[in-house]
C-alpha positions as CSV (number, residue, x, y, z in Angstrom):
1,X,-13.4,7.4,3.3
2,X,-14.9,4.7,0.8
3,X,-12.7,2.2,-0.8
4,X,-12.7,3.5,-3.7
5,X,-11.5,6.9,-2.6
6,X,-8.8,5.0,-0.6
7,X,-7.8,2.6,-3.5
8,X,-6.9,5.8,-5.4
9,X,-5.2,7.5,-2.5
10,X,-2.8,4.4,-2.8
11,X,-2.5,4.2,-6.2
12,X,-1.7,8.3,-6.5
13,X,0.7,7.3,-2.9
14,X,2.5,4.6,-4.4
15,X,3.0,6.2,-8.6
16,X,3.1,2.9,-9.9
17,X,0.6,1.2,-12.0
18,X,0.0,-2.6,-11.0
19,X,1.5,-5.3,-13.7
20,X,-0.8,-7.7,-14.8
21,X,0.5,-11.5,-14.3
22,X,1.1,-11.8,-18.3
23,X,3.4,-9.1,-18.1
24,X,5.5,-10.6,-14.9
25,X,6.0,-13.7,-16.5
26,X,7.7,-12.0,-19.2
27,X,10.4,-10.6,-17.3
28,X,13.5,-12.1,-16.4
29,X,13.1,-11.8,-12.9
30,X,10.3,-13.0,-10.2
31,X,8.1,-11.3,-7.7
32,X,5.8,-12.4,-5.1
33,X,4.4,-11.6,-1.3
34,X,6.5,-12.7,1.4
35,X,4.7,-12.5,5.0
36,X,5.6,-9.7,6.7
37,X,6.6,-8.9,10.8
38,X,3.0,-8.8,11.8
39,X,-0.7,-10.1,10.0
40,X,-1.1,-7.6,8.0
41,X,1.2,-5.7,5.2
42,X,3.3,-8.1,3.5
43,X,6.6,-7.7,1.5
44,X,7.1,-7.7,-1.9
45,X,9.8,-9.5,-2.8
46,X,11.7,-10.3,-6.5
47,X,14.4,-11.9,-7.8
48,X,16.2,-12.0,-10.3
49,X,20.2,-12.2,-12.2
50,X,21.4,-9.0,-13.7
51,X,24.2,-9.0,-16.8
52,X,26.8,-6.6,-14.6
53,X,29.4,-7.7,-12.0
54,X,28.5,-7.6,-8.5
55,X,31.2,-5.3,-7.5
56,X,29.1,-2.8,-10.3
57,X,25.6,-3.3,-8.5
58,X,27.1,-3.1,-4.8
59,X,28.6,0.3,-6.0
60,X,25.1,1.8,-6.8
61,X,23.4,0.1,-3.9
62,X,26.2,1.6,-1.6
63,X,25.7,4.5,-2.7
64,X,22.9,5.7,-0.4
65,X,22.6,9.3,-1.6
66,X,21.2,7.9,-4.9
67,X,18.6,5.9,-3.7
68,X,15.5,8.2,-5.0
69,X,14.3,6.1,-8.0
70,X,15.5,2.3,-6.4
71,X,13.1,3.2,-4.0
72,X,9.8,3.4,-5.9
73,X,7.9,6.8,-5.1
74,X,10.6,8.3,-3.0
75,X,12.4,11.5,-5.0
76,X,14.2,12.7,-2.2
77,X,17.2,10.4,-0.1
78,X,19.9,12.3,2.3
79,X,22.5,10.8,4.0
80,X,22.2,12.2,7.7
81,X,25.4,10.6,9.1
82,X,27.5,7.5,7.8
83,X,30.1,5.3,8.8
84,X,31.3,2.6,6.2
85,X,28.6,0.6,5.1
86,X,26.1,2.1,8.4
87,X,24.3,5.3,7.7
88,X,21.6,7.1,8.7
89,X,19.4,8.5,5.4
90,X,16.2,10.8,5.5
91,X,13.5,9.6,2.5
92,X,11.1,11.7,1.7
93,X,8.1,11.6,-1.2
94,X,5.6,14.2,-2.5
95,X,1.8,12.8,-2.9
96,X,-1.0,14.1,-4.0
97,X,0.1,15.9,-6.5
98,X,2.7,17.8,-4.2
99,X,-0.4,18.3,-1.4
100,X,1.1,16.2,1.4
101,X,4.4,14.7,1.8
102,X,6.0,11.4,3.2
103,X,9.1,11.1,5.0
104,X,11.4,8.4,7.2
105,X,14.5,8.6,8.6
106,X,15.8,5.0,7.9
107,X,19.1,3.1,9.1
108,X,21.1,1.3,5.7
109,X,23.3,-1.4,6.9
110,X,25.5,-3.3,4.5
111,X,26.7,-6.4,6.2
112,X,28.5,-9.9,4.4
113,X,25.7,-12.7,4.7
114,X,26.3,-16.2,3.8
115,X,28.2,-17.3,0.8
116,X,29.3,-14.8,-0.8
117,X,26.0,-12.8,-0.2
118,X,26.0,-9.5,0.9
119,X,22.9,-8.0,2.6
120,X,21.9,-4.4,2.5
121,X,19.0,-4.0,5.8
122,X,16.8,-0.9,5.7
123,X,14.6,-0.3,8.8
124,X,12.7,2.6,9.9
125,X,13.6,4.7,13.0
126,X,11.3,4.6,15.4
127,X,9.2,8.5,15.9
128,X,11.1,9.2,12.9
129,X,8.5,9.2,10.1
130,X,5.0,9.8,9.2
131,X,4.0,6.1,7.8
132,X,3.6,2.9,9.9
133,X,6.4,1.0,8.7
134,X,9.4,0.8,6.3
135,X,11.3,-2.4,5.9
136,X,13.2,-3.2,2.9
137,X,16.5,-5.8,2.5
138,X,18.7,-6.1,-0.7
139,X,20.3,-9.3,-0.8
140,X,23.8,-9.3,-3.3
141,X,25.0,-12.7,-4.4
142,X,27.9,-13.0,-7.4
143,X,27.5,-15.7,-10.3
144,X,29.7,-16.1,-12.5
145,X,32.1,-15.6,-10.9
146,X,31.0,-12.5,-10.6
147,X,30.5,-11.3,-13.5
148,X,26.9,-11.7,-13.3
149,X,24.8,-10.8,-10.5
150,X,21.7,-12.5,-8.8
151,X,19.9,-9.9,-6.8
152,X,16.9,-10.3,-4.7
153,X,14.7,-7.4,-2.9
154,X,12.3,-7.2,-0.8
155,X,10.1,-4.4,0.5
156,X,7.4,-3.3,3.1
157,X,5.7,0.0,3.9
158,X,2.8,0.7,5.2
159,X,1.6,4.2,4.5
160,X,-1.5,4.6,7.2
161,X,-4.1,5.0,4.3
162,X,-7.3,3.4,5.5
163,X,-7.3,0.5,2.6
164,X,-7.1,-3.3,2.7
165,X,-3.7,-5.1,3.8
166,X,-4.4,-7.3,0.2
167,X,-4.1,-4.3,-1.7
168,X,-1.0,-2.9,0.2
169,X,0.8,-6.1,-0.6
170,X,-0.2,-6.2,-4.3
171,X,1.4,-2.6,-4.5
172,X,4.4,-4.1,-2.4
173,X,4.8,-7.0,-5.1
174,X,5.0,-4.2,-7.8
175,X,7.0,-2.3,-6.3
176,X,10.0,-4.5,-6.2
177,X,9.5,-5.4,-10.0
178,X,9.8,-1.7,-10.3
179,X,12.9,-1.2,-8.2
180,X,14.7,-4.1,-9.5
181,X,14.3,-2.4,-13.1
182,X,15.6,0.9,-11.9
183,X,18.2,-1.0,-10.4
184,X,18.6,-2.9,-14.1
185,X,18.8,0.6,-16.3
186,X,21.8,2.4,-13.7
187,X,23.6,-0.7,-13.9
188,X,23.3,-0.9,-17.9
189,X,24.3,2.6,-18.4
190,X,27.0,2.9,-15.8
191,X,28.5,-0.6,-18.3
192,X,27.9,2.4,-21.1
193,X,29.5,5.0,-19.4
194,X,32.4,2.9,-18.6
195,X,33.0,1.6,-21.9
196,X,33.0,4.7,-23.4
197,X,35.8,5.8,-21.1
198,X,37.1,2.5,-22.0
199,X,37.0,4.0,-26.0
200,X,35.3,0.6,-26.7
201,X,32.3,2.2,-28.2
């Protein structure tokens, strides 16, 4: 398989176009790479402060059922089993136009980190998917006292397509600008939805 073949393979894989840097530095938020477990694949990694509380965003992120679309490329997210803030969730994307499909069974653990931080770790079970690797980590701090939120993400998966590790990592990078604006829009109209319960609009 050429490159070129391989570069679109990953590009139709991945359903994200790339940002160009103009365009990053616009946003409120920052991404980069992050080295990853190994030499190769790197994460992706942004962030940035969102304008909703934390105990808002920790609602959505706990809320493992819903994470097609915070994922970038996944449609699909089951809980298999769950125990407080431990579960066990099945991903799964179509590609290719719906020609092939990927899928992982992955283990979301929400723990409290250091102050005030809570982490959410995502890791891959092993024989329990079709790509190489899946890492991802959510990391929740409150400002404001919490009425603002600064939120950083990071993510790694390597889909076993025969293209360069550099161009892996690029799609990593923008990938997490594209989850952290998911992650921007359920937060904004959850506020929406509760003030209109709220009868303040």
């Amino acid at each position: 398989m050429n490159r070129r073949v391989s570069a679109l393979l990953l590009s139709v894989f991945l359903g994200s176009a790339s940002l160009s840097a103009a365009s990053a530095r616009a946003e409120d938020y920052a991404i980069t790479n992050v080295p990853g477990p190994s030499d190769g694949v790197e994460y992706g990694r942004v962030e940035g402060v969102l304008d909703a509380s934390t105990e808002e965003v920790l609602a959505i992120l706990h809320d493992y059922s819903k994470y097609a679309g915070l994922f970038p490329y996944f449609q699909t997210t089951k809980v298999l089993s769950q125990r407080g803030g431990d579960a066990i969730v099945y991903l799964e994307a179509k590609v290719l136009h719906g020609a092939a499909t990927l899928w992982g069974q992955v283990r979301m653990k929400a723990t409290p980190g250091q102050d005030g931080t809570e982490v959410i770790d995502v890791k891959m079970m092993k024989g329990k998917a079709n790509v190489t690797e899946f890492l991802a980590r959510w990391e929740i701090t409150p400002v404001d006292g919490g009425e603002r939120t600064k939120v950083a993400f990071q993510l790694l998966v390597d889909p076993d397509l025969p293209v360069p590790n550099a161009l892996v990592s690029n799609e990593m990078k923008n990938s997490v600008g594209k989850a952290f604006r998911a992650l921007r829009k359920r937060t904004a109209e959850r506020g929406a939805v509760a003030s209109l319960s709220r009868g303040v609009m």
